[in-house]
LODOKOL-604774 format. One record per atom (N, C-alpha, C, O, CB): residue in three letters; atom name; z, x, y. Coordinates in Angstrom, 1 decimal. Atoms other than C-alpha are relative to their C-alpha. Glycine has a CB too. Layout:
  resn  name       Z       X       Y
   ala    CA       Z       X       Y
...
REM end
This chain:
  resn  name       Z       X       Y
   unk     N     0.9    -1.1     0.6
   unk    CA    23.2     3.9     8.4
   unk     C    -0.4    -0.3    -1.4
   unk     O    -1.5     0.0    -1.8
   unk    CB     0.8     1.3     0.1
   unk     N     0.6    -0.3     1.6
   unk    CA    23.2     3.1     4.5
   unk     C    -0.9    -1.2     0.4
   unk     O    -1.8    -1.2    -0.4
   unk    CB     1.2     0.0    -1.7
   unk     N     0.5     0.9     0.1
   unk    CA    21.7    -0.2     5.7
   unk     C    -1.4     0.3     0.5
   unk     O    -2.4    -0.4     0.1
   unk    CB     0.7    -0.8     0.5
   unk     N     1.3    -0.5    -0.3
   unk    CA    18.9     1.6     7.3
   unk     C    -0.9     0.5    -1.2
   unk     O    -2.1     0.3    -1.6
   unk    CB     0.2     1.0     1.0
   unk     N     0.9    -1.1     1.0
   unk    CA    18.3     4.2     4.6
   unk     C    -1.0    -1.4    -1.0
   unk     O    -2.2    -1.5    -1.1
   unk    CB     1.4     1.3    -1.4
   unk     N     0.7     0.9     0.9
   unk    CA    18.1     1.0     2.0
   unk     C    -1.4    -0.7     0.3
   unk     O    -2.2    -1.1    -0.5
   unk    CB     0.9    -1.1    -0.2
   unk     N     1.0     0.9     0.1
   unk    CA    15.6    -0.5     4.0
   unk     C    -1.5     0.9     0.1
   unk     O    -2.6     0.4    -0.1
   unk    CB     0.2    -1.2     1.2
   unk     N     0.7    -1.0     0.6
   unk    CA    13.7     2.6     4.0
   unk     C    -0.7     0.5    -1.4
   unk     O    -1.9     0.7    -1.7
   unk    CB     0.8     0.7     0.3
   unk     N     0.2     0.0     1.4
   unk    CA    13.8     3.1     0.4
   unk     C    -0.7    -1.4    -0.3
   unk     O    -1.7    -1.1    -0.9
   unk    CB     1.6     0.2    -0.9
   unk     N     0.5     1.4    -0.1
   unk    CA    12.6    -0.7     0.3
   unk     C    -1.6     0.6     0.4
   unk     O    -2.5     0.6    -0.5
   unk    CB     0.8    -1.1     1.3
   unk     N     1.1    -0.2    -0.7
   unk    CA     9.5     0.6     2.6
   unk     C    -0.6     0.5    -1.3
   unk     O    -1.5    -0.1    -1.9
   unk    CB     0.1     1.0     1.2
   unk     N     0.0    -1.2     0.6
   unk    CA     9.2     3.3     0.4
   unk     C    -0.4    -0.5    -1.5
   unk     O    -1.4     0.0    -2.1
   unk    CB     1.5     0.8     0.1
   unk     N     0.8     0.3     1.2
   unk    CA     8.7     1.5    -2.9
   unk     C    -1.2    -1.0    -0.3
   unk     O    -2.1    -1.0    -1.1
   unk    CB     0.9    -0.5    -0.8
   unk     N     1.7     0.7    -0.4
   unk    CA     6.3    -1.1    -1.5
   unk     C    -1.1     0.8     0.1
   unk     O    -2.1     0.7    -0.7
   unk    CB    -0.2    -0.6     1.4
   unk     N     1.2    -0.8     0.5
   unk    CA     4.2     1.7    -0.4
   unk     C    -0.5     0.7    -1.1
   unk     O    -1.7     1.0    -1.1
   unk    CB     0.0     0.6     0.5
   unk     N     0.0    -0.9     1.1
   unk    CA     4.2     3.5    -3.3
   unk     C    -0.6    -1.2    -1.5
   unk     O    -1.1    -0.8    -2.5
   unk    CB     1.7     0.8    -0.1
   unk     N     0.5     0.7     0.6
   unk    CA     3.4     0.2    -5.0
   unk     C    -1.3    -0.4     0.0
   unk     O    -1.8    -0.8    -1.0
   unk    CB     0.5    -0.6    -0.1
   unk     N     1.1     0.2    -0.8
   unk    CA     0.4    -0.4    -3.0
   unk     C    -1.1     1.1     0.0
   unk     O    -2.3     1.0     0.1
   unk    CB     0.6    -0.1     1.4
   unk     N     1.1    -1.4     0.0
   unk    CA    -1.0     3.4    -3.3
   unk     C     0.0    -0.6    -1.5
   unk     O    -1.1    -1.1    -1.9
   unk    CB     0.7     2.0     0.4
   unk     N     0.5    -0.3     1.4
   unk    CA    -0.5     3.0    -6.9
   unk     C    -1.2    -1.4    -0.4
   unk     O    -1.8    -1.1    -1.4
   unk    CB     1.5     0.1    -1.2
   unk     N     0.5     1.3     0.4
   unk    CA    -2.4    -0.7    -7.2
   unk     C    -1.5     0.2     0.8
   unk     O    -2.4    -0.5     0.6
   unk    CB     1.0    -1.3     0.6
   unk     N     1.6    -0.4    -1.1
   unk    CA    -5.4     1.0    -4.6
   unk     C    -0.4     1.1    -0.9
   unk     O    -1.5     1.7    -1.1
   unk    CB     0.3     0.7     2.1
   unk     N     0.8    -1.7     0.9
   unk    CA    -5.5     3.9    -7.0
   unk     C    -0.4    -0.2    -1.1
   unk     O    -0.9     0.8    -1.5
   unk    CB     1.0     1.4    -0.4
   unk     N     0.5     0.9     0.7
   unk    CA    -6.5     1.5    -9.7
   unk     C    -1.1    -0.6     0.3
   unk     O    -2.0    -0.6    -0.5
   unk    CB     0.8    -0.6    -0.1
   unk     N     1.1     0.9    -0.6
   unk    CA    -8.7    -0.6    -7.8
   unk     C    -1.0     0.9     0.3
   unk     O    -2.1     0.6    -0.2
   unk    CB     0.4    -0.8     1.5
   unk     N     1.1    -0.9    -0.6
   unk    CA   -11.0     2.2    -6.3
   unk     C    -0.9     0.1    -1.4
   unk     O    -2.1    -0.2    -1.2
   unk    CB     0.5     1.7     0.6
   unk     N     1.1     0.0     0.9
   unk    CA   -12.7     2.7   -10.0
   unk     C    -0.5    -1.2    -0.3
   unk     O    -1.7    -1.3    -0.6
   unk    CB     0.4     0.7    -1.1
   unk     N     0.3     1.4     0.3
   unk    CA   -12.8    -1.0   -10.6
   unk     C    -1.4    -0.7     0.8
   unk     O    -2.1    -1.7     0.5
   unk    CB     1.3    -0.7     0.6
   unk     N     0.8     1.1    -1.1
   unk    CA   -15.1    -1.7    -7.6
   unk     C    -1.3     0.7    -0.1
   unk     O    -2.3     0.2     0.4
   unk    CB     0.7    -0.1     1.9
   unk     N     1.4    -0.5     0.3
   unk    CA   -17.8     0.7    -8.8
   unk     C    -0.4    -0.4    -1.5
   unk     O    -1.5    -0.2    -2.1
   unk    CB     0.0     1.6     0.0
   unk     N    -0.2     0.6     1.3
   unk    CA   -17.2    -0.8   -11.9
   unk     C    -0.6    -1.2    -0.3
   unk     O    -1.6    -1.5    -1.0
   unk    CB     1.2    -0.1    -0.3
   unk     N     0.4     1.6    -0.4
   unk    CA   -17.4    -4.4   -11.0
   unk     C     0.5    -0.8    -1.2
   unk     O    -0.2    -1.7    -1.7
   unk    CB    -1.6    -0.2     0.2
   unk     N    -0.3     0.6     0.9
   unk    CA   -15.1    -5.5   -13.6
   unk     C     0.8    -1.0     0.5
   unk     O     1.9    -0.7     0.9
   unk    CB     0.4     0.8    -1.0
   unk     N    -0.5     1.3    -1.0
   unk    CA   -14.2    -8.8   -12.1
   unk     C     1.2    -0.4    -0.6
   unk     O     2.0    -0.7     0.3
   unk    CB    -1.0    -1.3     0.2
   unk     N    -1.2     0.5     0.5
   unk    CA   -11.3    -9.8   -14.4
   unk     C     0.9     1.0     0.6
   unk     O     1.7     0.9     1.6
   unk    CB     0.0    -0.3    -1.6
   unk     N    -1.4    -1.5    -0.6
   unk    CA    -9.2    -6.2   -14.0
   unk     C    -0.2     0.0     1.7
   unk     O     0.7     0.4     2.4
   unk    CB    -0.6     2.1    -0.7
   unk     N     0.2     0.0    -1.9
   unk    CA   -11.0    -6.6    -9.8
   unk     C     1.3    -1.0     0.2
   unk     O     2.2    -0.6     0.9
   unk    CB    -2.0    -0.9     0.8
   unk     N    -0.8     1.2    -0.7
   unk    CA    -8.7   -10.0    -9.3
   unk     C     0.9     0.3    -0.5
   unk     O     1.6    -0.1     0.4
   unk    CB    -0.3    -1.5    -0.1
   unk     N    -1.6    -0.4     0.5
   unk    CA    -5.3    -8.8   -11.2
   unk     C     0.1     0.7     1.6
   unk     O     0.8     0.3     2.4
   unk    CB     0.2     1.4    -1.8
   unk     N    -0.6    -1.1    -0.5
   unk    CA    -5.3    -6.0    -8.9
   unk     C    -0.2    -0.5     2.0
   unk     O     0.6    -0.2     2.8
   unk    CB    -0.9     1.7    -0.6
   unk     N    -0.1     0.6    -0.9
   unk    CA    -6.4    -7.8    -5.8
   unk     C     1.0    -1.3     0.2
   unk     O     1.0    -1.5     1.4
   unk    CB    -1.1    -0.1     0.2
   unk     N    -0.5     1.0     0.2
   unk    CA    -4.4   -10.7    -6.3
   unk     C     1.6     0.7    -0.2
   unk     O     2.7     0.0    -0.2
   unk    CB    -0.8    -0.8    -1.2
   unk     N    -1.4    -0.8     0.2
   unk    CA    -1.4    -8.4    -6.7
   unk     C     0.5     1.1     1.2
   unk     O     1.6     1.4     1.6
   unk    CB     0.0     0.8    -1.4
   unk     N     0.5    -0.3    -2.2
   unk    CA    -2.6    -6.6    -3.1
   unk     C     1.0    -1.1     0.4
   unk     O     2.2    -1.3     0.4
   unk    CB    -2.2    -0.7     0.9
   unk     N    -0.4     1.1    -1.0
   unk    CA    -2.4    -9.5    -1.3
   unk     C     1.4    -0.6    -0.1
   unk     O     2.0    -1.1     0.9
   unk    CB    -1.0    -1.1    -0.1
   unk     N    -1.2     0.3     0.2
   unk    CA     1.0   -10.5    -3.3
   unk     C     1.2     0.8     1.2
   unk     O     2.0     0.3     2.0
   unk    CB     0.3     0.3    -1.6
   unk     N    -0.5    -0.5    -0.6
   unk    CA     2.3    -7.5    -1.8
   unk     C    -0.1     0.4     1.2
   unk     O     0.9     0.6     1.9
   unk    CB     0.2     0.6    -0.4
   unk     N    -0.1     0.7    -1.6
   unk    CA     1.1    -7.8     1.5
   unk     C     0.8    -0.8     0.6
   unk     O     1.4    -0.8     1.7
   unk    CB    -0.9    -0.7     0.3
   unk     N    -0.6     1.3    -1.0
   unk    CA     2.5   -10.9     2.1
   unk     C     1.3     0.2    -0.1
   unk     O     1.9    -0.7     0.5
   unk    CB    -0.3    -1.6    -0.4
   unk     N    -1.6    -0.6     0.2
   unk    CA     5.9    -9.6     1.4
   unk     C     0.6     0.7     1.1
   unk     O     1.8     0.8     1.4
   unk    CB     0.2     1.1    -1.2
   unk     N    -0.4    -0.7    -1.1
   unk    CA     5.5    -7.5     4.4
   unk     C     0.0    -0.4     1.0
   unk     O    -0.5    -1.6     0.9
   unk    CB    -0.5     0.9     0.1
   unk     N    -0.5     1.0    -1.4
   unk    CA     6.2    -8.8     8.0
   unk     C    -1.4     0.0     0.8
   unk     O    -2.4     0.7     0.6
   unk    CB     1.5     0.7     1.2
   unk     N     2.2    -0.5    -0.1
   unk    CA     2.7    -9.2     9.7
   unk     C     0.3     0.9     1.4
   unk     O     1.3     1.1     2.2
   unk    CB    -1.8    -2.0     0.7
   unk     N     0.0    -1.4    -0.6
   unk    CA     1.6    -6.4    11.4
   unk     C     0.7     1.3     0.0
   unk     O     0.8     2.3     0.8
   unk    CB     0.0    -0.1     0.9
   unk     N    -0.6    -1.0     0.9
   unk    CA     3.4    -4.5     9.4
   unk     C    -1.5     1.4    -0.5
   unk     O    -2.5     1.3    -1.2
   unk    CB     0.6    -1.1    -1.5
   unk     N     1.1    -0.7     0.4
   unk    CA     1.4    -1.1     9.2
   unk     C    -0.1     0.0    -1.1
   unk     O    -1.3     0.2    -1.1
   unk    CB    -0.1     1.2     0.4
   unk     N     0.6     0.0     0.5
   unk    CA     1.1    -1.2     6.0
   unk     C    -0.8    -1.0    -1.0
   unk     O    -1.7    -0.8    -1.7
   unk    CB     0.3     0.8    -0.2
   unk     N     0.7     1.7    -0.2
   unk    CA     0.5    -5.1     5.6
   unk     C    -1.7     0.5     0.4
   unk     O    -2.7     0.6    -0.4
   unk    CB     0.9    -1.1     1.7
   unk     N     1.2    -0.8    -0.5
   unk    CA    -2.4    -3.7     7.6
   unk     C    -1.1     0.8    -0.6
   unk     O    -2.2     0.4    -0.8
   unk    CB     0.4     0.8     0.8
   unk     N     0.6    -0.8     1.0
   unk    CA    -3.7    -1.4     5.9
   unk     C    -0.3    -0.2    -1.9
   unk     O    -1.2     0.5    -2.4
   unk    CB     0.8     1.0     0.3
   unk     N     0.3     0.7     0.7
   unk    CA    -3.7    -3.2     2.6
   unk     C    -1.2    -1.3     0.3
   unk     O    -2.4    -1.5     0.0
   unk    CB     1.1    -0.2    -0.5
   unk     N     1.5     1.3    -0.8
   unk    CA    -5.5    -6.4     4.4
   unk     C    -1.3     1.2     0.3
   unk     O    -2.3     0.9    -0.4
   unk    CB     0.6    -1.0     2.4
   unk     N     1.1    -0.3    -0.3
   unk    CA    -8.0    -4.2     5.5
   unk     C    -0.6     0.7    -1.4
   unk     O    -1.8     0.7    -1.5
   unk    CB    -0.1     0.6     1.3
   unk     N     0.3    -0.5     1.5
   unk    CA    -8.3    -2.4     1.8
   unk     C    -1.4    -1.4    -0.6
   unk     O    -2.6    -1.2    -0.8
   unk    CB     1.9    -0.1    -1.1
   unk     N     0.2     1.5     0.3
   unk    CA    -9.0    -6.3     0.7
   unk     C    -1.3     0.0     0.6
   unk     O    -2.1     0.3    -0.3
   unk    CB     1.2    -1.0     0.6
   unk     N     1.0     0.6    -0.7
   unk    CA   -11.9    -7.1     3.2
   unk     C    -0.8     0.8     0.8
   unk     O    -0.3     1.5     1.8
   unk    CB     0.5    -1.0     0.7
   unk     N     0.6    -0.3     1.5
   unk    CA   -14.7    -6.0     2.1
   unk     C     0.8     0.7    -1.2
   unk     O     1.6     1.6    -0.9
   unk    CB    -1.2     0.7     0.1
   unk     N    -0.5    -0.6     0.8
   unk    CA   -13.6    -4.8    -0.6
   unk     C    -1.6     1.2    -0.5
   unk     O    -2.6     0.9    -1.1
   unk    CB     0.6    -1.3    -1.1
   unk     N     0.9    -0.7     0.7
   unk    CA   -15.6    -1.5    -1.2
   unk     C     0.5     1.4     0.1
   unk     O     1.4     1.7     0.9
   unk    CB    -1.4    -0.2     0.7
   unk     N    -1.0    -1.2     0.2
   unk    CA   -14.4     2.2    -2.2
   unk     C    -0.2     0.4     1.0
   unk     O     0.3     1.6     1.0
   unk    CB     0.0     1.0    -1.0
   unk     N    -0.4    -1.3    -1.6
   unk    CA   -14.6     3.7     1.3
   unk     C     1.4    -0.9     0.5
   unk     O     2.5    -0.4     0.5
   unk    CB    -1.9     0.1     2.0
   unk     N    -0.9     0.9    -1.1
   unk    CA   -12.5     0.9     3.2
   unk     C     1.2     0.2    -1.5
   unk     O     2.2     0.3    -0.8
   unk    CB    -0.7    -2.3     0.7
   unk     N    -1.0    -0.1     0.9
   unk    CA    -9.9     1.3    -0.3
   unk     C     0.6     1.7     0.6
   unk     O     1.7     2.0     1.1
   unk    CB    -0.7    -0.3    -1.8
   unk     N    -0.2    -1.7    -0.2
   unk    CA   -10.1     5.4     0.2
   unk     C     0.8     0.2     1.1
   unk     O     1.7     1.0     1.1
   unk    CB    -1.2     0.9     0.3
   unk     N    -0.3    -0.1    -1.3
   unk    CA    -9.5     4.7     3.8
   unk     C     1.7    -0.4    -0.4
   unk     O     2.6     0.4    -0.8
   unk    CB    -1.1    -1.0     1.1
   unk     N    -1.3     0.6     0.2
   unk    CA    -6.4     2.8     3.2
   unk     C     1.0     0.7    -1.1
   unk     O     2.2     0.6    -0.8
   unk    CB    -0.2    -1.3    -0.4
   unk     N    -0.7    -0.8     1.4
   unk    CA    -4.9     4.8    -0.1
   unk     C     0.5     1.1     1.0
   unk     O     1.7     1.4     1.1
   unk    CB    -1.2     0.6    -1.5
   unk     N    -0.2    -1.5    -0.5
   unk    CA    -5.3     8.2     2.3
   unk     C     1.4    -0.3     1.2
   unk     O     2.5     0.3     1.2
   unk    CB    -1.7     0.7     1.0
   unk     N    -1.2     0.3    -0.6
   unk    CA    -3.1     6.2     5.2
   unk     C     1.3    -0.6    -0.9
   unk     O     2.4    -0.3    -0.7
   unk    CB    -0.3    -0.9     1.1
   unk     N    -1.6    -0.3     1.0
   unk    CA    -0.5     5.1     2.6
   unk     C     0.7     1.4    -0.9
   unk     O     1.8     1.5    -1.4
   unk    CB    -0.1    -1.0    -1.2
   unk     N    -0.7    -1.2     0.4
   unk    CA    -0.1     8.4     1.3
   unk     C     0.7     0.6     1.1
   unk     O     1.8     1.1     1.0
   unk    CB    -1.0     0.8    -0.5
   unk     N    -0.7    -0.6    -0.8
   unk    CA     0.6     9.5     4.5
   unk     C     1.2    -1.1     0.7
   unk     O     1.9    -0.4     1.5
   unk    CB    -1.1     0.7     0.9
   unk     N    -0.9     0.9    -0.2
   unk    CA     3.1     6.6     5.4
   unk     C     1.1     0.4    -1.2
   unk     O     2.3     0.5    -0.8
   unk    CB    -0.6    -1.5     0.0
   unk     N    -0.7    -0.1     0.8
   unk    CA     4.6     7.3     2.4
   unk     C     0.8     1.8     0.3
   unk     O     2.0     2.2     0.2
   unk    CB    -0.9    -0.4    -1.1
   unk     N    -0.5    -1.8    -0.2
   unk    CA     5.0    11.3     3.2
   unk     C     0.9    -0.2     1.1
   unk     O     2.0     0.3     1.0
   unk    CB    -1.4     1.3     0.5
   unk     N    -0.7     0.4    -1.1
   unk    CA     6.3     9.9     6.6
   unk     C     1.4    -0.7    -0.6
   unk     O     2.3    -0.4     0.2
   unk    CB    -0.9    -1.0     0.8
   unk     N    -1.1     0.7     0.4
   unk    CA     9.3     7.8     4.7
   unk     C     0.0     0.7    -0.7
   unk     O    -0.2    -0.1    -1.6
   unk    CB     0.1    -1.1    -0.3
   unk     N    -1.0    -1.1     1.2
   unk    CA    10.5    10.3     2.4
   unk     C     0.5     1.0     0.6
   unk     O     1.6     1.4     0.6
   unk    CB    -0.7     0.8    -1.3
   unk     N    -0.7    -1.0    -1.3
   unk    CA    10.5    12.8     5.2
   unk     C     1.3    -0.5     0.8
   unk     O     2.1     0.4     1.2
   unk    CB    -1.1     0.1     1.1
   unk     N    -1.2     0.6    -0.4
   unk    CA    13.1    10.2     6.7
   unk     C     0.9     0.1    -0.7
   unk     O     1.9     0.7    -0.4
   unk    CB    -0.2    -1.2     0.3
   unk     N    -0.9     0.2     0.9
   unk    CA    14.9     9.5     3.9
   unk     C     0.7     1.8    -0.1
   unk     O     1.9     2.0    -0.1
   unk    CB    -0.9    -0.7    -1.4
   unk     N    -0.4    -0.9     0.3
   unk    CA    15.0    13.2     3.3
   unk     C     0.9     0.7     1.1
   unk     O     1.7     1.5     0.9
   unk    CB    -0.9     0.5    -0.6
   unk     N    -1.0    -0.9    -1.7
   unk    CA    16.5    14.4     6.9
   unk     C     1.1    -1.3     0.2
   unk     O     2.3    -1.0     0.5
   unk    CB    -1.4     0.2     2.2
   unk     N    -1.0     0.6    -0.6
   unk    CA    18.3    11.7     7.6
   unk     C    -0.5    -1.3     1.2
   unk     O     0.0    -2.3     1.8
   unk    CB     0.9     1.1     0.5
   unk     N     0.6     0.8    -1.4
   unk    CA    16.0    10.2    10.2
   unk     C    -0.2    -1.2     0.5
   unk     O     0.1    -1.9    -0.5
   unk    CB    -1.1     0.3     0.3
   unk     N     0.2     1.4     0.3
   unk    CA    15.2     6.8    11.3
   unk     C    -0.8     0.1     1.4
   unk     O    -1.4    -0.8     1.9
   unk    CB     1.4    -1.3    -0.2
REM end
């Protein structure tokens, strides 16, 4: 069980690293400030690849990534918020 929760809490700070690095990026791309664009993409894809593939939210970052334009980012930010609401809800009951 604690080995679950941990890997929960694990989930749980990826995503949350991921919303916050998409919630950054979205003004950037109307912006078009290419140096601050590749930090924050380049730090995406870091944390993508950390995740196992087909990993939903592997997934959902890759597709953030390609194109890169604020709807397909929005799109992806709105499902990690709710992945994220989903894993705290676990964490918080007990659930798995």
């Amino acid at each position: 069980m604690h080995e679950q929760r941990e890997h929960l809490l694990e989930e749980l700070h990826k995503a949350e690293q991921a919303l916050t690095l998409l919630k950054e990026l979205e003004p950037h791309l109307t912006d078009r400030k290419g140096r601050e664009l590749e930090g924050h993409v380049r730090a995406l894809k870091q944390l993508a690849q950390s995740l196992p593939e087909g990993h939903i939210m592997r997934l959902e970052i890759e597709s953030a990534l390609e194109p890169s334009n604020v709807s397909t980012v929005s799109r992806a930010r709105s499902a990690l918020e709710g992945e994220i609401s989903t894993l705290q809800g676990a964490l918080r009951y007990g659930a798995t």
